[in-house]
Jmol script that loads the backbone (N, CA, C; Angstrom):
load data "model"
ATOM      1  N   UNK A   1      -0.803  94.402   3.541  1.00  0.00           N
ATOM      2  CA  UNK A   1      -0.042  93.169   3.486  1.00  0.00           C
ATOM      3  C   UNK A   1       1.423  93.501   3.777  1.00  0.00           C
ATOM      4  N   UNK A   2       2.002  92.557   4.066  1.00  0.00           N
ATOM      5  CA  UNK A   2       3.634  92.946   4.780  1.00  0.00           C
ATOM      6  C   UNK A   2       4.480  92.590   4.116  1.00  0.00           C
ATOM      7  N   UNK A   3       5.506  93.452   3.574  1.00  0.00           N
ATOM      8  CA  UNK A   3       6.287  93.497   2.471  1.00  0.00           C
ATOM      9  C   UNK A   3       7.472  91.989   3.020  1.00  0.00           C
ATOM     10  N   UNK A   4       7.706  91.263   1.670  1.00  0.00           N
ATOM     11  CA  UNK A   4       8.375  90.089   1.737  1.00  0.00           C
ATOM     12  C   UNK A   4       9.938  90.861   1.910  1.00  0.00           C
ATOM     13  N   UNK A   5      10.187  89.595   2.531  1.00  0.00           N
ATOM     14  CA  UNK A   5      11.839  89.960   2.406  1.00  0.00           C
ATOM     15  C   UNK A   5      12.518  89.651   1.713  1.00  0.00           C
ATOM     16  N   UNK A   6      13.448  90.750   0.999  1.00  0.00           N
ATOM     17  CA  UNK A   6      14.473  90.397   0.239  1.00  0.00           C
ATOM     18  C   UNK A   6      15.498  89.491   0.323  1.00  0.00           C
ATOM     19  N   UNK A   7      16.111  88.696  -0.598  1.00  0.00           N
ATOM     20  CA  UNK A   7      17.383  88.373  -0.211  1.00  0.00           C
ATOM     21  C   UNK A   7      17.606  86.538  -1.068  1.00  0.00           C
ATOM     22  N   UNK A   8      18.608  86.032  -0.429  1.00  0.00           N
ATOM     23  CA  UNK A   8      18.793  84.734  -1.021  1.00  0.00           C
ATOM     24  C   UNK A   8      17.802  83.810  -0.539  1.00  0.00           C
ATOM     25  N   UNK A   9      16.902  83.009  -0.634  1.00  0.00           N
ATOM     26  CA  UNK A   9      16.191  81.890  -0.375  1.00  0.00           C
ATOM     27  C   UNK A   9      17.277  80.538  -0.001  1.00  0.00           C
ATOM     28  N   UNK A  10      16.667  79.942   1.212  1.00  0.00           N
ATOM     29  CA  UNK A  10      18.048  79.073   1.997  1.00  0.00           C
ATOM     30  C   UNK A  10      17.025  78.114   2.411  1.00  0.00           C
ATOM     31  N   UNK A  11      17.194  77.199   2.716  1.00  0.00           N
ATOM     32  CA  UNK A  11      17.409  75.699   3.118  1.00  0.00           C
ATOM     33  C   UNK A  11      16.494  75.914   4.803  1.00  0.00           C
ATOM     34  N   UNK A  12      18.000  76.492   5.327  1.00  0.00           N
ATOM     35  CA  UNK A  12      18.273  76.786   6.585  1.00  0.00           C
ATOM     36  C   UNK A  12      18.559  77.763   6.882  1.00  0.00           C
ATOM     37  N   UNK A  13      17.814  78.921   7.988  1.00  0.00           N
ATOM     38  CA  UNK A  13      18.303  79.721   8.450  1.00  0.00           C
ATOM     39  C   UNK A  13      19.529  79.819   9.589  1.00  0.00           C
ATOM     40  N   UNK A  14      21.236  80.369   8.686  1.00  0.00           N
ATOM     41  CA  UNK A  14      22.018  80.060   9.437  1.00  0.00           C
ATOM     42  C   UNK A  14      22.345  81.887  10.128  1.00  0.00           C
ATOM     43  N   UNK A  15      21.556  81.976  11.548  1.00  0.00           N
ATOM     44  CA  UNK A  15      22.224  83.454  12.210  1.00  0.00           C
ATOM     45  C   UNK A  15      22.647  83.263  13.231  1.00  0.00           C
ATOM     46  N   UNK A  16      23.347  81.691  13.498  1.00  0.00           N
ATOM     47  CA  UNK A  16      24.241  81.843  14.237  1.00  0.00           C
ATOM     48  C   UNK A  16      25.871  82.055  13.781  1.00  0.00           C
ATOM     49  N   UNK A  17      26.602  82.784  14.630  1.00  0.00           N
ATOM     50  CA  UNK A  17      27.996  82.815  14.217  1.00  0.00           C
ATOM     51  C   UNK A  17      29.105  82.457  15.213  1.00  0.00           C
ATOM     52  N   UNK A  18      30.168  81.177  14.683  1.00  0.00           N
ATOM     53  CA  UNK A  18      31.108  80.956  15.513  1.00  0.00           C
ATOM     54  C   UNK A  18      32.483  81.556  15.481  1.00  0.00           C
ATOM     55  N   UNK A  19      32.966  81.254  16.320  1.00  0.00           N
ATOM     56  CA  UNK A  19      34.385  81.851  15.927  1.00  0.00           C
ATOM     57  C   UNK A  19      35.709  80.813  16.453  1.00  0.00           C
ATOM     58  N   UNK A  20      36.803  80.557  15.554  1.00  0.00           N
ATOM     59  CA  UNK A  20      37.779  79.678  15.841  1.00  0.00           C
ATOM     60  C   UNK A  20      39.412  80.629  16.006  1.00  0.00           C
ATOM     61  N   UNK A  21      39.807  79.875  16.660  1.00  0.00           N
ATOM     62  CA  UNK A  21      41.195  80.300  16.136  1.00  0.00           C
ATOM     63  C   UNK A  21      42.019  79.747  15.499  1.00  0.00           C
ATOM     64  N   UNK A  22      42.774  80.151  14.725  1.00  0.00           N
ATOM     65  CA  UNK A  22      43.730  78.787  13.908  1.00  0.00           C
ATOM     66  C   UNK A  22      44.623  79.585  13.186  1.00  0.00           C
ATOM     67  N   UNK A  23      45.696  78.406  13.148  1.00  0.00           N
ATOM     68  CA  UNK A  23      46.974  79.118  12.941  1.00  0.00           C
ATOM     69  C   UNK A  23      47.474  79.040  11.383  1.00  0.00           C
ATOM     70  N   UNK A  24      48.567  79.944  10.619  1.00  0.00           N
ATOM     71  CA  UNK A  24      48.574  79.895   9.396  1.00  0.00           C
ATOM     72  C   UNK A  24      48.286  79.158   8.327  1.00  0.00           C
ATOM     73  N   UNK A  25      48.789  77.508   8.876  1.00  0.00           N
ATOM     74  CA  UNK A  25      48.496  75.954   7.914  1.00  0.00           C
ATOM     75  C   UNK A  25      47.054  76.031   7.940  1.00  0.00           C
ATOM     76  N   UNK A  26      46.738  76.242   9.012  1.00  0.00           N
ATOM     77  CA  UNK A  26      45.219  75.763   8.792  1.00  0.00           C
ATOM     78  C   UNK A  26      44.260  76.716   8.140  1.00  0.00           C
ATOM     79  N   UNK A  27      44.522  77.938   7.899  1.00  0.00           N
ATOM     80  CA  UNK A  27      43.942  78.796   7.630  1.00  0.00           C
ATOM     81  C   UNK A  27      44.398  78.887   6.069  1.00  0.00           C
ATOM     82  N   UNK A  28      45.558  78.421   5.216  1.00  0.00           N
ATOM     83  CA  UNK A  28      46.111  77.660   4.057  1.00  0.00           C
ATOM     84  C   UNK A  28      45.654  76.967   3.387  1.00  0.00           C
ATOM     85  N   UNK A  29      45.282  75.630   4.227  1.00  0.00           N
ATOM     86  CA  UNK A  29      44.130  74.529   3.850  1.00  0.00           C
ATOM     87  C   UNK A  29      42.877  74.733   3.698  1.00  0.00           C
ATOM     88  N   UNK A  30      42.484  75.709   4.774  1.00  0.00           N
ATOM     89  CA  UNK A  30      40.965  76.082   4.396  1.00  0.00           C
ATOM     90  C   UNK A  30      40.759  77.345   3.318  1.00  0.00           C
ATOM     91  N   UNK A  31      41.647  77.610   3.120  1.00  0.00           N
ATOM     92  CA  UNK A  31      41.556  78.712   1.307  1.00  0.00           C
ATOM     93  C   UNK A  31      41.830  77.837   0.263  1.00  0.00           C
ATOM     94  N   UNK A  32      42.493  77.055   0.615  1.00  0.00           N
ATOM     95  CA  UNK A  32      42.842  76.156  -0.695  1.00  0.00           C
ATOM     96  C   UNK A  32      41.663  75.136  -0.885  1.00  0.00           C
ATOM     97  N   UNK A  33      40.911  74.499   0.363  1.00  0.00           N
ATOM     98  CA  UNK A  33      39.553  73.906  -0.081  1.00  0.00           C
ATOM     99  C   UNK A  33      38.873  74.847  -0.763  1.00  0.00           C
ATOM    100  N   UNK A  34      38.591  75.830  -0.306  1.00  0.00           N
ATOM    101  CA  UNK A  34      37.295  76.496  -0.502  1.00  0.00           C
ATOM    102  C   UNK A  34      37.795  76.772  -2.037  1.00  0.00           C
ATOM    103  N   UNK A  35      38.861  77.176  -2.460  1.00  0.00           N
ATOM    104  CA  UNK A  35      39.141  77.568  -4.131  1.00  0.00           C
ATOM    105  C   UNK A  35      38.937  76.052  -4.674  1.00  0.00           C
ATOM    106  N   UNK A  36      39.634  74.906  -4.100  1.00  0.00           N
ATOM    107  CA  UNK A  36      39.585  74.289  -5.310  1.00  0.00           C
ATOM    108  C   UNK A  36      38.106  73.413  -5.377  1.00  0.00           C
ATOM    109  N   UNK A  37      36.965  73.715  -4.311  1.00  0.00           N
ATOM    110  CA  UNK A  37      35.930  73.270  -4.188  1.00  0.00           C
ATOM    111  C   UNK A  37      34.815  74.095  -4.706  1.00  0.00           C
ATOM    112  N   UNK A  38      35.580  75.411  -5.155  1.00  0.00           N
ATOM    113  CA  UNK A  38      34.617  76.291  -5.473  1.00  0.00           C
ATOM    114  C   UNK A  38      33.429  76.466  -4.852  1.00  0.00           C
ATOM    115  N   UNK A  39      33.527  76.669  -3.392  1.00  0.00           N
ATOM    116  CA  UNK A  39      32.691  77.210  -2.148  1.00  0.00           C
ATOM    117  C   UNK A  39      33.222  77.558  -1.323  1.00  0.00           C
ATOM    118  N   UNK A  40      32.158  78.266  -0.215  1.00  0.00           N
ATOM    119  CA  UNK A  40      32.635  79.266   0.815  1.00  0.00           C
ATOM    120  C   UNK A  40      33.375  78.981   2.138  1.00  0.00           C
ATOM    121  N   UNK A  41      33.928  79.503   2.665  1.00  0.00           N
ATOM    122  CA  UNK A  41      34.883  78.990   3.869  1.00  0.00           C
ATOM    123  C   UNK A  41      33.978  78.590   4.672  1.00  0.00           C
ATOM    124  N   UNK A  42      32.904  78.844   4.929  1.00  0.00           N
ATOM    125  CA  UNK A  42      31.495  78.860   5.954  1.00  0.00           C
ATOM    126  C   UNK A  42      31.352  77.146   5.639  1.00  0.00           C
ATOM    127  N   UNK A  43      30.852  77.090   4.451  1.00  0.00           N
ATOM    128  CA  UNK A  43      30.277  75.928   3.458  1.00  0.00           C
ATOM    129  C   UNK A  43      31.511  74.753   4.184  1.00  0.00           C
ATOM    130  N   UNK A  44      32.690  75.104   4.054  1.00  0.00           N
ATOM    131  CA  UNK A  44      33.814  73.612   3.832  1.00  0.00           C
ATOM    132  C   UNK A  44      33.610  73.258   5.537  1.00  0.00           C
ATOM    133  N   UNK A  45      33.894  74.471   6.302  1.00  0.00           N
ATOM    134  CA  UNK A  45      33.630  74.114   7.776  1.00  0.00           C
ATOM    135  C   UNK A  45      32.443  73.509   8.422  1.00  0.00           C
ATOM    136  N   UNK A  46      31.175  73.980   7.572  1.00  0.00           N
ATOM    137  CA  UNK A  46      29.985  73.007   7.918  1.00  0.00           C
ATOM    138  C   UNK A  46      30.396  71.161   7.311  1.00  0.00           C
ATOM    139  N   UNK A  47      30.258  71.595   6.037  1.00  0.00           N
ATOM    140  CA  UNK A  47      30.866  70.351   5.689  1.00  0.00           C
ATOM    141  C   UNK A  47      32.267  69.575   6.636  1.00  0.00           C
ATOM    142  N   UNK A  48      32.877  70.018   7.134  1.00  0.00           N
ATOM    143  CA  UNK A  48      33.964  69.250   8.068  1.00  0.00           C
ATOM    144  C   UNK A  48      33.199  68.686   9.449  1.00  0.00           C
ATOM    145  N   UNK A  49      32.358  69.676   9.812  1.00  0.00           N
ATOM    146  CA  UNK A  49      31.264  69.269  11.255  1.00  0.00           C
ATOM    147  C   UNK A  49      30.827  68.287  10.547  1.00  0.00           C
ATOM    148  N   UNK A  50      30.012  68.119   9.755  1.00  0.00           N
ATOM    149  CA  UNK A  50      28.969  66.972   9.140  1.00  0.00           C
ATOM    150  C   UNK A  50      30.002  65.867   9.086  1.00  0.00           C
ATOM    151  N   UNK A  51      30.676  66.092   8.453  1.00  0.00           N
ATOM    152  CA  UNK A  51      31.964  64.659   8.478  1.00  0.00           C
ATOM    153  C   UNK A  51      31.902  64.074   9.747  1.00  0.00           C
ATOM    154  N   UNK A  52      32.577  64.813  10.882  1.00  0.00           N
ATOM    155  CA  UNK A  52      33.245  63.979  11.844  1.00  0.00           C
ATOM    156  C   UNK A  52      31.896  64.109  12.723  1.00  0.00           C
ATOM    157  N   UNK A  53      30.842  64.999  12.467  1.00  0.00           N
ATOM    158  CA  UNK A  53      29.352  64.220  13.724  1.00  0.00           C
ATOM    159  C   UNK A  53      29.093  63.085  13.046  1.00  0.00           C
ATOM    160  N   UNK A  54      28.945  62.797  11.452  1.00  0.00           N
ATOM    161  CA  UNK A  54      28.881  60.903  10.956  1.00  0.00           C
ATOM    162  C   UNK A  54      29.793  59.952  11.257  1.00  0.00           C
ATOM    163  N   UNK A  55      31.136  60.305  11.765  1.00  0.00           N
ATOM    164  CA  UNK A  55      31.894  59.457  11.866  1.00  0.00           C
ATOM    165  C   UNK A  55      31.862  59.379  13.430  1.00  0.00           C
ATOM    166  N   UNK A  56      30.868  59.890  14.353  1.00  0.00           N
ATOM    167  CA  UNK A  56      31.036  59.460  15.912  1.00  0.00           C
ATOM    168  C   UNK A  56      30.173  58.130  15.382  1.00  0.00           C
ATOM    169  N   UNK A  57      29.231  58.276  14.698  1.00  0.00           N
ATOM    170  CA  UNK A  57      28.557  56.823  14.799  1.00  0.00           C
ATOM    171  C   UNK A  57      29.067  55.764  14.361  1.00  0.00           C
ATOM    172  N   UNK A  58      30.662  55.684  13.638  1.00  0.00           N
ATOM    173  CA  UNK A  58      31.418  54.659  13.080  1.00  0.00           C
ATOM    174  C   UNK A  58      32.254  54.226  14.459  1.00  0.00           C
ATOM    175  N   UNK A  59      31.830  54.430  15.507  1.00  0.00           N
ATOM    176  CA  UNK A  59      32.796  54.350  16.591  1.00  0.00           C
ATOM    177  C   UNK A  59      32.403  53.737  17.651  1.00  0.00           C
TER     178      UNK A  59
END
end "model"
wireframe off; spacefill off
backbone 0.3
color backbone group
């Protein structure tokens, strides 16, 4: 039998990875969400996509 894999149990398998550039403010704002939301920088940026792909349909 084939040994299970270790690790966190997820939703969604996320192995894709993007990359942005951004400049000090913004990189400010997104530490200061993620502390005072108590989640991950990954987490607030998905959450910001999800925002504004719901808000094309308000349009």
């Amino acid at each position: 039998m084939a040994a299970k894999k270790l690790g966190r149990p997820t939703d969604s398998l996320k192995d894709k990875e993007i990359r942005v550039r951004a400049n000090p403010e913004t990189i400010r704002k997104l530490e200061e969400c993620s502390k005072r939301l108590n989640t991950s920088k990954s987490d607030i940026v998905r959450r910001g996509i999800d925002k504004m792909y719901d808000d094309l349909d308000k349009n």
